[in-house]
N, CA, C and O atoms as a Tinker XYZ file with bonds, in Angstrom:
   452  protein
     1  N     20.465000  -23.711000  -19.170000    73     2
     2  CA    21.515000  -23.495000  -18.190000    64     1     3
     3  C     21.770000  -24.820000  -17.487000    63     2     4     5
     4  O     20.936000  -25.670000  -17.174000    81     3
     5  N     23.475000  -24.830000  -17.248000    73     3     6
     6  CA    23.365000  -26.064000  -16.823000    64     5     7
     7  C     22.940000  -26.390000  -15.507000    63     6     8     9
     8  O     22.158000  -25.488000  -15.207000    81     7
     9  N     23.019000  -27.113000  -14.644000    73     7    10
    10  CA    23.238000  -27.652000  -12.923000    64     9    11
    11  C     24.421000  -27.135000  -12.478000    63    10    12    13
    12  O     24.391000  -27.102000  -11.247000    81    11
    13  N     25.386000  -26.741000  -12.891000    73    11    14
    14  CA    27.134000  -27.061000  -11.778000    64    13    15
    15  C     26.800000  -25.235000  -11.399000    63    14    16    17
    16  O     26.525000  -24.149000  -11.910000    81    15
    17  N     27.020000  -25.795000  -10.384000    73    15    18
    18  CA    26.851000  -24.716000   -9.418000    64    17    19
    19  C     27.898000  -23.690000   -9.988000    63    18    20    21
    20  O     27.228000  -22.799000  -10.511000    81    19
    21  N     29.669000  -23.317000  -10.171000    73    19    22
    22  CA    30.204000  -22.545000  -10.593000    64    21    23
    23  C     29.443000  -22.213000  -11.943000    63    22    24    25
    24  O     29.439000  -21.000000  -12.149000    81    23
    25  N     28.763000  -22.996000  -12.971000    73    23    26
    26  CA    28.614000  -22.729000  -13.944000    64    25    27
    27  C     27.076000  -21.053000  -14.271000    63    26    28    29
    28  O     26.887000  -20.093000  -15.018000    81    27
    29  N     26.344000  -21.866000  -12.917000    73    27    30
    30  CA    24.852000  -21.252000  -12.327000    64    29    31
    31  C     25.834000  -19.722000  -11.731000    63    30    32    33
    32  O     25.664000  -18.677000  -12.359000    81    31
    33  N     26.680000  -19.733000  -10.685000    73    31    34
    34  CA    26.760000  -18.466000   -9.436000    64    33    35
    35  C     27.506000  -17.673000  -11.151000    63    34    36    37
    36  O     27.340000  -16.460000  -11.022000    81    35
    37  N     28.005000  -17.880000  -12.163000    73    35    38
    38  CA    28.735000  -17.163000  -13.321000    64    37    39
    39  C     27.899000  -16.999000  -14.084000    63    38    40    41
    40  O     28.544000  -16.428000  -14.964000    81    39
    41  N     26.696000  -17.074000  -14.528000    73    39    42
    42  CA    25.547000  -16.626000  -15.414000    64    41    43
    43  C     25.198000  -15.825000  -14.180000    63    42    44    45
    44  O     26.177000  -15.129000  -13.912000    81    43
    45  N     24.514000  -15.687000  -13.575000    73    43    46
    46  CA    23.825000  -15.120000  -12.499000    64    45    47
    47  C     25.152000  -13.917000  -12.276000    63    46    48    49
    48  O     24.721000  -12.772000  -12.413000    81    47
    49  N     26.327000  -13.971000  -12.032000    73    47    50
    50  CA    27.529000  -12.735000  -11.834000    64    49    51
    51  C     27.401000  -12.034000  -13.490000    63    50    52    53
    52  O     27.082000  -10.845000  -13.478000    81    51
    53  N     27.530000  -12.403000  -14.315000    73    51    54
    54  CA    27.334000  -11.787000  -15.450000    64    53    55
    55  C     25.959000  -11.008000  -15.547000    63    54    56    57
    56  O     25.902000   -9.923000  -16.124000    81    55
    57  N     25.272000  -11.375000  -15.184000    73    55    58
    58  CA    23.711000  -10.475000  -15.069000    64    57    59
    59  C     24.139000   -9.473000  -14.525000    63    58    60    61
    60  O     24.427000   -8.383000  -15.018000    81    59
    61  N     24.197000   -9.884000  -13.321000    73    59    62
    62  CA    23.915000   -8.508000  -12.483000    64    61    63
    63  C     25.571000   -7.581000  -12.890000    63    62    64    65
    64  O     25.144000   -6.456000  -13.151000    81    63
    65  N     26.550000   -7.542000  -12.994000    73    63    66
    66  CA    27.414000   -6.725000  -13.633000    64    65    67
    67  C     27.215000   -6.189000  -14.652000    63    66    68    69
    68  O     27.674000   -5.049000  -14.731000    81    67
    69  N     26.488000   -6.722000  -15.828000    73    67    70
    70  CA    25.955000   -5.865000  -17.215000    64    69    71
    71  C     24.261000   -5.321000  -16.520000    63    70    72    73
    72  O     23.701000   -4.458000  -17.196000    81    71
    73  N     23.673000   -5.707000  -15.516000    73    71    74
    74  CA    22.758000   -4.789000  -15.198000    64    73    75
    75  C     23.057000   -3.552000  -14.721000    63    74    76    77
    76  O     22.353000   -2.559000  -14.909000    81    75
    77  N     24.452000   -3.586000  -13.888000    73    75    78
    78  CA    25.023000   -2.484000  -12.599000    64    77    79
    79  C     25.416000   -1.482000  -14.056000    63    78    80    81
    80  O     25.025000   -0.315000  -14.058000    81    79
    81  N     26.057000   -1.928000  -15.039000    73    79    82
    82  CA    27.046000   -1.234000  -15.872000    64    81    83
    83  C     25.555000   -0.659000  -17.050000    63    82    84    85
    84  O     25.875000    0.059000  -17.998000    81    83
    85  N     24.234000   -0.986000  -16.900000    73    83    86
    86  CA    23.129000   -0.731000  -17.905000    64    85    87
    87  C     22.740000    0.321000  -17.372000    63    86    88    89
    88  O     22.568000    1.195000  -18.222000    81    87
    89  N     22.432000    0.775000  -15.945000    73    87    90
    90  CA    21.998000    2.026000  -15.882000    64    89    91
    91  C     20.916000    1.855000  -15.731000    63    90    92    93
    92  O     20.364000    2.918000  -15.445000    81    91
    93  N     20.060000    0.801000  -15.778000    73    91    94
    94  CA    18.410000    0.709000  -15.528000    64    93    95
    95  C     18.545000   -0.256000  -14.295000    63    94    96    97
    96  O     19.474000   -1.015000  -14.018000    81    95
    97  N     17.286000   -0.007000  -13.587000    73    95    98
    98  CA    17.015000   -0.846000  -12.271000    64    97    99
    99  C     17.045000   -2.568000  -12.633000    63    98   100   101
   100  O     16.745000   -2.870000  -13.787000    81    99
   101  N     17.290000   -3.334000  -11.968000    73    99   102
   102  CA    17.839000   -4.429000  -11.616000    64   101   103
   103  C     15.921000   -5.600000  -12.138000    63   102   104   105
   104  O     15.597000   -6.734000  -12.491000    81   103
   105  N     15.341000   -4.372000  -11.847000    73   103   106
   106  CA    13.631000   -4.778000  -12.022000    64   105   107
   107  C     13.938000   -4.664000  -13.716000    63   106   108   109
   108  O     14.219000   -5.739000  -14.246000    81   107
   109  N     13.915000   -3.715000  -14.414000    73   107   110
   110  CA    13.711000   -3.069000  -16.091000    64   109   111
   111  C     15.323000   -4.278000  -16.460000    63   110   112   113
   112  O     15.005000   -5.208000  -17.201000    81   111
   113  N     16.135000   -4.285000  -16.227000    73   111   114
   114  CA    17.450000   -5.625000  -16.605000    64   113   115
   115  C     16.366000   -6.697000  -16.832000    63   114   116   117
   116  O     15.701000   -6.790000  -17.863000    81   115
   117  N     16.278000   -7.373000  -15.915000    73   115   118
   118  CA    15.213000   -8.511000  -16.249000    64   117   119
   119  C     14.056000   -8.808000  -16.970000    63   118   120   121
   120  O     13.668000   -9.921000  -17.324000    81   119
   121  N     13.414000   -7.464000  -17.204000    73   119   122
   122  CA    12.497000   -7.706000  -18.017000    64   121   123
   123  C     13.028000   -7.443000  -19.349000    63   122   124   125
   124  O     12.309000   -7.880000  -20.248000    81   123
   125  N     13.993000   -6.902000  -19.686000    73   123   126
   126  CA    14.370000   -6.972000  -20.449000    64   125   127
   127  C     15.133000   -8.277000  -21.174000    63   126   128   129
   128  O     14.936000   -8.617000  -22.341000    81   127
   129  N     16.002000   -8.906000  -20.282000    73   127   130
   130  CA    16.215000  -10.434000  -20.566000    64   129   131
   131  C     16.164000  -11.288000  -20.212000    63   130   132   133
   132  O     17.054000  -12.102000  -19.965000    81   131
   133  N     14.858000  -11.342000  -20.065000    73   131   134
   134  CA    13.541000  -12.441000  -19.925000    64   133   135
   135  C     14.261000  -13.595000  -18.482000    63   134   136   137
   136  O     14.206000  -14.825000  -18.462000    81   135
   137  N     14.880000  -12.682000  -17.428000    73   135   138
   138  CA    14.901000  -13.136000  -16.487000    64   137   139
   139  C     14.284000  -12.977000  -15.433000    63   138   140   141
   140  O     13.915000  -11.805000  -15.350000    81   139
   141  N     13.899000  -13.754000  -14.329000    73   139   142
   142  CA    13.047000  -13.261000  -13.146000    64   141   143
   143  C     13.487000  -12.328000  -12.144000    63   142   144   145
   144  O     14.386000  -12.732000  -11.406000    81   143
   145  N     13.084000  -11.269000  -11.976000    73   143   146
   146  CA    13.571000   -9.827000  -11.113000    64   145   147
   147  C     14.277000  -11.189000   -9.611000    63   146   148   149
   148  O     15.391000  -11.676000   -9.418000    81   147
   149  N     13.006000  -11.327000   -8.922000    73   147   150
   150  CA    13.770000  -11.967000   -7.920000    64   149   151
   151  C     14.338000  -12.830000   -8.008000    63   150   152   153
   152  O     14.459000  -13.382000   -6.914000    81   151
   153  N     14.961000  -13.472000   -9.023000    73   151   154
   154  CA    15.610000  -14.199000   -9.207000    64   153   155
   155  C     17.628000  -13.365000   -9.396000    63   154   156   157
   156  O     18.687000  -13.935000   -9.135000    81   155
   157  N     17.443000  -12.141000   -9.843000    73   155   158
   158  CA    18.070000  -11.064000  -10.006000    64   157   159
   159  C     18.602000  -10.486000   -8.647000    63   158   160   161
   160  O     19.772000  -10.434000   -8.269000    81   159
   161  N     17.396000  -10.037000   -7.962000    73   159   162
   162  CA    18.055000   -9.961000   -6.918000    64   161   163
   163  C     18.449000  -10.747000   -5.754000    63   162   164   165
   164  O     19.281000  -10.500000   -4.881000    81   163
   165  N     17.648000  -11.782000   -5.932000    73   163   166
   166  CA    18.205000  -13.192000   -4.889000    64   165   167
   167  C     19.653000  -13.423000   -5.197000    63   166   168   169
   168  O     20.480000  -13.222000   -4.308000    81   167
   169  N     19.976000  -13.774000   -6.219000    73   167   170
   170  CA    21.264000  -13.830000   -6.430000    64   169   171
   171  C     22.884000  -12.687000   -6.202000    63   170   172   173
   172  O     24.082000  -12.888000   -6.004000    81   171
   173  N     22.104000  -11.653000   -6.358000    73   171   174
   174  CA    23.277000  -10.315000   -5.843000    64   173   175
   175  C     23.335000  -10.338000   -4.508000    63   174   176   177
   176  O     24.355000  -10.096000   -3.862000    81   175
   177  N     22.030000  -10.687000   -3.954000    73   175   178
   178  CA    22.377000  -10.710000   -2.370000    64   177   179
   179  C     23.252000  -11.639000   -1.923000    63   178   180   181
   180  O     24.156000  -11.207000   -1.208000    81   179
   181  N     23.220000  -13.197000   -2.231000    73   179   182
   182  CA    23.793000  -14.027000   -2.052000    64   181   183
   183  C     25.167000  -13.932000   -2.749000    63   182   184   185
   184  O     26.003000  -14.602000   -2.142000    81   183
   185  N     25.742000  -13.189000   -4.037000    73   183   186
   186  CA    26.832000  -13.141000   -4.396000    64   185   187
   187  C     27.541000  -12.022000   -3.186000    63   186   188   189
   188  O     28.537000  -12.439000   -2.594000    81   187
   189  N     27.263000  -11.281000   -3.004000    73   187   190
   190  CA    27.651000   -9.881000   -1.826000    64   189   191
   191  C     27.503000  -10.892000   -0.719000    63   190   192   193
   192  O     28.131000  -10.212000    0.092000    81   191
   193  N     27.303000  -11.561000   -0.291000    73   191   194
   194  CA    27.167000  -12.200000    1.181000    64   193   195
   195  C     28.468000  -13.240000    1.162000    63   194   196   197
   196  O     29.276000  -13.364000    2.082000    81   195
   197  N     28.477000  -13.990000   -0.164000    73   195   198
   198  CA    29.964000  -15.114000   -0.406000    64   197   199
   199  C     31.200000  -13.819000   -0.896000    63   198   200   201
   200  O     32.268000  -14.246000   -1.334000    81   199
   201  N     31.010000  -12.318000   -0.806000    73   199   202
   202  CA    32.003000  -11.778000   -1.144000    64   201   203
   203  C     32.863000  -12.130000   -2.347000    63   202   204   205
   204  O     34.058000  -12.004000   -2.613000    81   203
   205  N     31.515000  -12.748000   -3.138000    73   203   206
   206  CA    32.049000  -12.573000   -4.945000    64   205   207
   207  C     31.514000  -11.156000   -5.501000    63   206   208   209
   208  O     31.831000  -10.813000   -6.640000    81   207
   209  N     30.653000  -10.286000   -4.643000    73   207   210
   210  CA    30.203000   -8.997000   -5.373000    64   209   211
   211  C     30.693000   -7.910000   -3.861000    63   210   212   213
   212  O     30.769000   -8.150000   -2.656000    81   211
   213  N     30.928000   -6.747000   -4.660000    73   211   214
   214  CA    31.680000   -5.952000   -3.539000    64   213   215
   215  C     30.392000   -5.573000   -3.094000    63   214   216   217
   216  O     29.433000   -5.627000   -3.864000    81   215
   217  N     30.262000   -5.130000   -1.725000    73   215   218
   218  CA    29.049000   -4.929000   -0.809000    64   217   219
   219  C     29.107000   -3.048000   -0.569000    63   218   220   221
   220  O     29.917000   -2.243000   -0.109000    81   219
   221  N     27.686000   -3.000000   -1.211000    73   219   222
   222  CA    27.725000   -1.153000   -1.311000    64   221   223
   223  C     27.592000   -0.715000    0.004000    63   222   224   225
   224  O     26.996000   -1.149000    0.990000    81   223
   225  N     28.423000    0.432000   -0.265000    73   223   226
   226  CA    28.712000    1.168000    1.313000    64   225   227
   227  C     27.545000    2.445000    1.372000    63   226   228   229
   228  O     27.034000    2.863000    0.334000    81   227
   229  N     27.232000    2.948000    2.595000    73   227   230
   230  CA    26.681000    3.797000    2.612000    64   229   231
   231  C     24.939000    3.683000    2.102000    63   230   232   233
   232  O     24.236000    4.685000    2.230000    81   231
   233  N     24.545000    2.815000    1.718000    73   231   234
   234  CA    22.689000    2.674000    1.077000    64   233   235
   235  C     21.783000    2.555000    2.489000    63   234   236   237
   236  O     21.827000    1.774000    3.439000    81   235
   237  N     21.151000    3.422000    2.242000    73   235   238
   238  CA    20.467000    3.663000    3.407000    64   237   239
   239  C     19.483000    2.525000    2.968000    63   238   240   241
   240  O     19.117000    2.194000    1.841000    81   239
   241  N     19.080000    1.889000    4.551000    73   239   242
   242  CA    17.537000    0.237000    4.086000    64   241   243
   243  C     16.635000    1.433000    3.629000    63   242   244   245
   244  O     16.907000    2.630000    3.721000    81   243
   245  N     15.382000    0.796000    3.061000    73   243   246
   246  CA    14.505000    1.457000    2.950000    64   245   247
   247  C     13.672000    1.860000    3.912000    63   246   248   249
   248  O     12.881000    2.762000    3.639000    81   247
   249  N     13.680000    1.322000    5.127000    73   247   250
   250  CA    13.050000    1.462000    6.125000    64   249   251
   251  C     13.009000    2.207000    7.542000    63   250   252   253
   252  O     12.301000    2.232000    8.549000    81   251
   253  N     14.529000    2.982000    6.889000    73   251   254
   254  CA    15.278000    3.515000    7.873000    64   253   255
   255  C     14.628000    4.620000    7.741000    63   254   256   257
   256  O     13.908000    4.807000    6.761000    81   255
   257  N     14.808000    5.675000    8.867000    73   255   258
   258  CA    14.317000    6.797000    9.284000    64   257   259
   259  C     15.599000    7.372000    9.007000    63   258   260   261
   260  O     16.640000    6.714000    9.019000    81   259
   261  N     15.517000    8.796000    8.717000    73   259   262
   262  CA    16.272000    9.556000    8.703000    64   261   263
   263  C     16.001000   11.179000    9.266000    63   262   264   265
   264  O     15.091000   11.887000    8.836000    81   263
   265  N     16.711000   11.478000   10.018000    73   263   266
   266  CA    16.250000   13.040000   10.513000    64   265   267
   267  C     17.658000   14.070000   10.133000    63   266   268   269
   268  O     18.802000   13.796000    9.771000    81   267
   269  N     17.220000   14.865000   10.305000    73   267   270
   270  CA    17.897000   16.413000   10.422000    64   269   271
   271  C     17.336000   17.648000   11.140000    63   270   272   273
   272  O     16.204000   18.058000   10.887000    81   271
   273  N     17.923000   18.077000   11.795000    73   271   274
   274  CA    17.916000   19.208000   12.585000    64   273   275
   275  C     17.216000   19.993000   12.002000    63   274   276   277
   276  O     17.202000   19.854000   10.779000    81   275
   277  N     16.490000   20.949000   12.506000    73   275   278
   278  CA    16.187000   22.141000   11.104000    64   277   279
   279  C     15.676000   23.364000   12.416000    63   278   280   281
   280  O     14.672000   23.443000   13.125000    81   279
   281  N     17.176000   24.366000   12.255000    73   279   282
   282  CA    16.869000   25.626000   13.260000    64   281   283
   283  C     15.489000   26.558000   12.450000    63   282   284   285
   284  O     15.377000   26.465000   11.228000    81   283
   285  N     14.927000   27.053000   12.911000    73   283   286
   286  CA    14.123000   28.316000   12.143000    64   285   287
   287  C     14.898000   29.774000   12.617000    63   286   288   289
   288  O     15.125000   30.071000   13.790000    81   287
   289  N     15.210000   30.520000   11.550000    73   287   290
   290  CA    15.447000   31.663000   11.677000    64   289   291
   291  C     14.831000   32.410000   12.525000    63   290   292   293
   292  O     15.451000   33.374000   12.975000    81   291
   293  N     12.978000   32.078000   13.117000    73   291   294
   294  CA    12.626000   33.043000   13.716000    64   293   295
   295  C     11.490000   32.223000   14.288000    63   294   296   297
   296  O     11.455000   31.045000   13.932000    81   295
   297  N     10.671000   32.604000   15.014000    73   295   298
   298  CA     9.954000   32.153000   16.242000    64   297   299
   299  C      9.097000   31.192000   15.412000    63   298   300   301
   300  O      8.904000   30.023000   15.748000    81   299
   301  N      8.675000   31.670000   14.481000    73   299   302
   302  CA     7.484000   31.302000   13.426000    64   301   303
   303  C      8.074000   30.847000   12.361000    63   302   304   305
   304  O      9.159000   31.292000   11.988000    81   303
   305  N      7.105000   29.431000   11.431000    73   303   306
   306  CA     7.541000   28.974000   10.379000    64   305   307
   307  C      6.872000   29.891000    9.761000    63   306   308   309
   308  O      7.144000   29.702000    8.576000    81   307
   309  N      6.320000   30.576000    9.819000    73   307   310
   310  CA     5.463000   31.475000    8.691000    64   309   311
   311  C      6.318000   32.168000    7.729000    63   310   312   313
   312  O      6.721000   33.317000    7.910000    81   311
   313  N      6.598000   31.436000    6.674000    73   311   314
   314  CA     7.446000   32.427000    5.914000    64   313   315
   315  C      8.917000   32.215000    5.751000    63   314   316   317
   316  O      9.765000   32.997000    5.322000    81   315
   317  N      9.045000   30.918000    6.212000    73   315   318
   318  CA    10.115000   30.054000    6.340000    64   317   319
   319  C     10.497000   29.290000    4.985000    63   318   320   321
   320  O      9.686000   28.543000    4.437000    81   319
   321  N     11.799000   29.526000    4.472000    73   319   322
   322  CA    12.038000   28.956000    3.542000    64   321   323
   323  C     13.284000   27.651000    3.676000    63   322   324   325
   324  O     13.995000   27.598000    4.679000    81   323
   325  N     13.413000   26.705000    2.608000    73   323   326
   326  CA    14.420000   25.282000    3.078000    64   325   327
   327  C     15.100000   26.027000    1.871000    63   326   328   329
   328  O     14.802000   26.977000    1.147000    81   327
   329  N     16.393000   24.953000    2.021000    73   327   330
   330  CA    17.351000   24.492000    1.337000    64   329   331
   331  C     18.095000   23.179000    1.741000    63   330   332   333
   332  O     18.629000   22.658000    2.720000    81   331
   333  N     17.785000   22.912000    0.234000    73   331   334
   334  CA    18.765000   20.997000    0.445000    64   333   335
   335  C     19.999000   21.026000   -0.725000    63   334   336   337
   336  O     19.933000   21.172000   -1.946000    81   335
   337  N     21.264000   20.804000    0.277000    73   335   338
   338  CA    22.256000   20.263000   -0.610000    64   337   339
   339  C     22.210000   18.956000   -0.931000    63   338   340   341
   340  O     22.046000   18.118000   -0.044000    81   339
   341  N     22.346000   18.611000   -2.215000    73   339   342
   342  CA    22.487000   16.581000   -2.381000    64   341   343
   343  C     23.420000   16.971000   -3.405000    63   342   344   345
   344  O     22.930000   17.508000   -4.398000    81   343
   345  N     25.313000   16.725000   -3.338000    73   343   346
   346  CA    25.714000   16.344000   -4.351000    64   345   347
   347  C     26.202000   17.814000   -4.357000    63   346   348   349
   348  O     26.624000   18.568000   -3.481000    81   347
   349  N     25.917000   17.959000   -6.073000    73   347   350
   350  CA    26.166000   18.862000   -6.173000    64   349   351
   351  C     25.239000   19.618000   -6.692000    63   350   352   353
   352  O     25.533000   20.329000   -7.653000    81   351
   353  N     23.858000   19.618000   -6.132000    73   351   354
   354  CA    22.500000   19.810000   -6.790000    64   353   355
   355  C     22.670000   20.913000   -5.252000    63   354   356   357
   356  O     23.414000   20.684000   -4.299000    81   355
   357  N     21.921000   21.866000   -5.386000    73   355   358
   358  CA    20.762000   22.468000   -4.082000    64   357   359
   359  C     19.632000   23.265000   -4.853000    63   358   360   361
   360  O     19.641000   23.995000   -5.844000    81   359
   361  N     18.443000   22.720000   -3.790000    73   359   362
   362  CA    17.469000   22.960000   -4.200000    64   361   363
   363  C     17.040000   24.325000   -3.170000    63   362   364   365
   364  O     17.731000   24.632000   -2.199000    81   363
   365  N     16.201000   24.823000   -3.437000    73   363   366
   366  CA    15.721000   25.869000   -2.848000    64   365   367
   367  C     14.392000   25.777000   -2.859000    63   366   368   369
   368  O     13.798000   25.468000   -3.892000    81   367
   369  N     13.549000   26.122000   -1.324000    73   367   370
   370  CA    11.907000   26.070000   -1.371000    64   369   371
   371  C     11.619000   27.548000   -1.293000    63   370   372   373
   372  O     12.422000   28.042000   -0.501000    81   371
   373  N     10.759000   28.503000   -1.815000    73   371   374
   374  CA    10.872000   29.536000   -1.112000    64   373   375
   375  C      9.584000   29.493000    0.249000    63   374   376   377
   376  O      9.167000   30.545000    0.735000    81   375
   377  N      9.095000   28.136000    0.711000    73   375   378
   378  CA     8.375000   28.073000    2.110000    64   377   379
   379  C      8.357000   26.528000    1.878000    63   378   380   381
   380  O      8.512000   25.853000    0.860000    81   379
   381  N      8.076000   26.162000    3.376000    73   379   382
   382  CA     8.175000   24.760000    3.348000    64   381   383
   383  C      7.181000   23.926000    2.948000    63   382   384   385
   384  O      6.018000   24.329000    2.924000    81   383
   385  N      7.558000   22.490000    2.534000    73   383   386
   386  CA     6.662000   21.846000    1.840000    64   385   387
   387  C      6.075000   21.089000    2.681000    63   386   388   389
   388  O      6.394000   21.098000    3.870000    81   387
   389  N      5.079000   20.279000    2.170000    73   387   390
   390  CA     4.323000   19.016000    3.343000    64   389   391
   391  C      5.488000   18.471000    3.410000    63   390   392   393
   392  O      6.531000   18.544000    2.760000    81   391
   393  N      5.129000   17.926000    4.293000    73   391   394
   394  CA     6.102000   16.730000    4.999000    64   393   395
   395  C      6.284000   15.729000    4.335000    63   394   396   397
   396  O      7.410000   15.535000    3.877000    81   395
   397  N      5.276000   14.843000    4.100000    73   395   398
   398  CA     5.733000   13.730000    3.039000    64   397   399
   399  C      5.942000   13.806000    1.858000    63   398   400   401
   400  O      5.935000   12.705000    1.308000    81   399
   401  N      6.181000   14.879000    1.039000    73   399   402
   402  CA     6.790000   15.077000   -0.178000    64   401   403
   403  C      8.126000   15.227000    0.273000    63   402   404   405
   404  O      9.078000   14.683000   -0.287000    81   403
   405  N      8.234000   16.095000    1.471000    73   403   406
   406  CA    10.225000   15.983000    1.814000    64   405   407
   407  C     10.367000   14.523000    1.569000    63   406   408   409
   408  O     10.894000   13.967000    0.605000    81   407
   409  N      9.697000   13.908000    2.812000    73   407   410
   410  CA    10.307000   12.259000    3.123000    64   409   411
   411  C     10.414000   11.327000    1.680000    63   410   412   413
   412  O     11.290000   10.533000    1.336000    81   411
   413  N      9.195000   11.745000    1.004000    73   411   414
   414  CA     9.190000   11.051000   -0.328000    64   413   415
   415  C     10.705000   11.286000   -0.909000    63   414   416   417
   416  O     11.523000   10.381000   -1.073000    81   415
   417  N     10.937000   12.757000   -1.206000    73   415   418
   418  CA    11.910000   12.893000   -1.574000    64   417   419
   419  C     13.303000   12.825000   -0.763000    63   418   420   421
   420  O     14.308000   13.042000   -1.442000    81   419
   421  N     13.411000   12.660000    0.059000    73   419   422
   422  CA    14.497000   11.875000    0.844000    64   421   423
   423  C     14.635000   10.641000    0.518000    63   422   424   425
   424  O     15.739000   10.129000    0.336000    81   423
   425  N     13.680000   10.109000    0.422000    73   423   426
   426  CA    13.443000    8.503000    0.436000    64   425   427
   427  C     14.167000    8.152000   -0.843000    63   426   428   429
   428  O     15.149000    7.409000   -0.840000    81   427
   429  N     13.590000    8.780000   -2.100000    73   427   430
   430  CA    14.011000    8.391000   -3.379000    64   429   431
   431  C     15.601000    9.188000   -3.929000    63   430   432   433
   432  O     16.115000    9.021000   -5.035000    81   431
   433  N     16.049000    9.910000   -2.994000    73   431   434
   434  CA    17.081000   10.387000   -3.562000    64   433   435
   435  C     18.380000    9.962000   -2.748000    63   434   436   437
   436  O     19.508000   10.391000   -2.992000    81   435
   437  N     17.944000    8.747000   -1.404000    73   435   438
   438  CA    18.503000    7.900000   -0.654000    64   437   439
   439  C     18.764000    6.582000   -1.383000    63   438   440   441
   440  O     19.881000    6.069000   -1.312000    81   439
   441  N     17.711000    5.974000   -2.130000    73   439   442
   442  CA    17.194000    4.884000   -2.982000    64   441   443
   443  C     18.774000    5.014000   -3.836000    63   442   444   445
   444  O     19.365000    5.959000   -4.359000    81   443
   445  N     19.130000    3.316000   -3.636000    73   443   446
   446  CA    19.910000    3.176000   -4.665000    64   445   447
   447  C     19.451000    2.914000   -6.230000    63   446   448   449
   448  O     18.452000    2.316000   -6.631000    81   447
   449  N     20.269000    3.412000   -6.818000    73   447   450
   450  CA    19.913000    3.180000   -8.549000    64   449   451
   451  C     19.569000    1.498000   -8.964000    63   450   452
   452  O     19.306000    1.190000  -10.127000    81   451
């Protein structure tokens, strides 16, 4: 690869567009062609920051907290069942789960692809 900087920020834009359009994480792209992950994503950040890559709306950080309300039907969780809409998926618990399997699963179904 050469030095000229347009020549470098256009290898590096071609990556990450045939990674976005591959369907595998940005980590599995690179290992696949024998490029360095952070090198992968150092560069998308910095292309999205010069507004050569459109900047995703809505991705929750990873670090963010997220809550929701949750009424109980009745005085007692005993016997309390969830439901989660995502999409066009809903899941159904028939009683509630630990807690950090929700958050887990919040977490990863927040997680961009």
């Amino acid at each position: 690869m050469t030095t000229n900087p347009e020549t470098k920020q256009q290898f590096w834009l071609t990556h990450i567009q045939q990674a976005e359009q591959s369907g595998v994480s940005l980590k599995r792209y690179a290992e696949q062609n024998n490029v360095r992950p952070d090198d992968l994503y150092g560069w998308r950040s910095r292309l999205r920051r010069q507004g050569v890559l459109a900047k995703r709306e809505n991705i929750v950080p990873k670090k963010s907290a997220m809550f929701a309300r949750v009424i109980a039907s009745s005085p007692s969780l005993n016997g309390a069942a969830i439901q989660l809409q995502v999409g066009e998926v809903t899941l159904h618990l028939p009683c509630l789960p630990d807690p950090l399997w929700l958050v887990r699963l919040v977490s990863t179904l927040a997680a961009p692809l």
